[in-house]
N, C-alpha and C positions, 0 to 999 in steps of 0.2 A: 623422300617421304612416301609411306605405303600405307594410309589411314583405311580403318576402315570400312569398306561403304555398305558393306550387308553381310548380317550373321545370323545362321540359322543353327538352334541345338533343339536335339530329340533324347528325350531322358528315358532312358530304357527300363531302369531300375534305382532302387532308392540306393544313396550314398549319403554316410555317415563320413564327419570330420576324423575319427580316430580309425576310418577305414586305408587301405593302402591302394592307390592305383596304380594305374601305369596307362600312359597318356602317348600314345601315336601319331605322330604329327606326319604327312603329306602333303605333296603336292599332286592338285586334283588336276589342274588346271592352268595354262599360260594364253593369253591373249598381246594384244597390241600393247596396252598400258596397264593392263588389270594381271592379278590372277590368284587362285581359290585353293585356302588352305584347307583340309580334311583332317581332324582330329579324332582318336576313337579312345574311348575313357574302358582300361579293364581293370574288375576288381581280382582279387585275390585267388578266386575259384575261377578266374578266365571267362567269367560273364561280361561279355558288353553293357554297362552302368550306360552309357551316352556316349551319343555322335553329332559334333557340329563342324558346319562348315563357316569360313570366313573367304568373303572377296576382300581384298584390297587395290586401292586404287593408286598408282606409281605419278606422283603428281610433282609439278615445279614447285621448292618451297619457297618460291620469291613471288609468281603468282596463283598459285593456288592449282594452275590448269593441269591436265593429263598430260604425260608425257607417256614417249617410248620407252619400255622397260630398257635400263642401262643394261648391256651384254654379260659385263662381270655381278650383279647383279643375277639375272638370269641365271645363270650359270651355279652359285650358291644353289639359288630356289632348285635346281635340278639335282643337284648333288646330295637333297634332304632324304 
C-alpha cells in the first residue's frame, strides 16, 4: 500500500469541466520507503492550468508501518 502522506497543487490558470487537458505524470523522486509523484495539468493552447505534487508513503498493510520500497515495485515507478 502507497497512501498518501502529503499533497501539494498550485493552480496556474482557471479550468473549466468542458475544457480538454492533458495531465503529466512523474516521477520526482525515490527514497527509502516514500516517494513523490509530479503531475503537470495542460490545456489545449499548451498553457500550464496546474501542478501538484504527491509523496506516498510504501507501508505494511498488516501493520500500518513504513516499509522498504519492494524492487519490482520500484522499478514500475521508474519506467513512468
Amino acid at each position: 500500500m502507497a497512501p498518501i502522506v502529503h499533497a501539494k497543487a498550485d493552480l496556474k490558470a482557471a479550468m473549466r469541466m468542458s475544457d480538454r487537458i492533458t495531465i503529466e505524470m512523474q516521477l520526482a523522486r525515490t527514497g527509502k520507503s516514500s516517494y513523490e509523484l509530479a503531475c503537470k495539468f495542460t490545456n489545449q493552447q499548451g498553457k500550464i492550468t496546474a501542478e501538484t505534487t504527491t509523496i506516498h508513503a510504501v507501508i505494511d498493510k498488516n501493520t500500518s508501518r513504513p516499509i522498504r520500497i519492494p524492487q519490482e515495485f520500484e522499478k514500475v515507478l521508474r519506467e513512468m
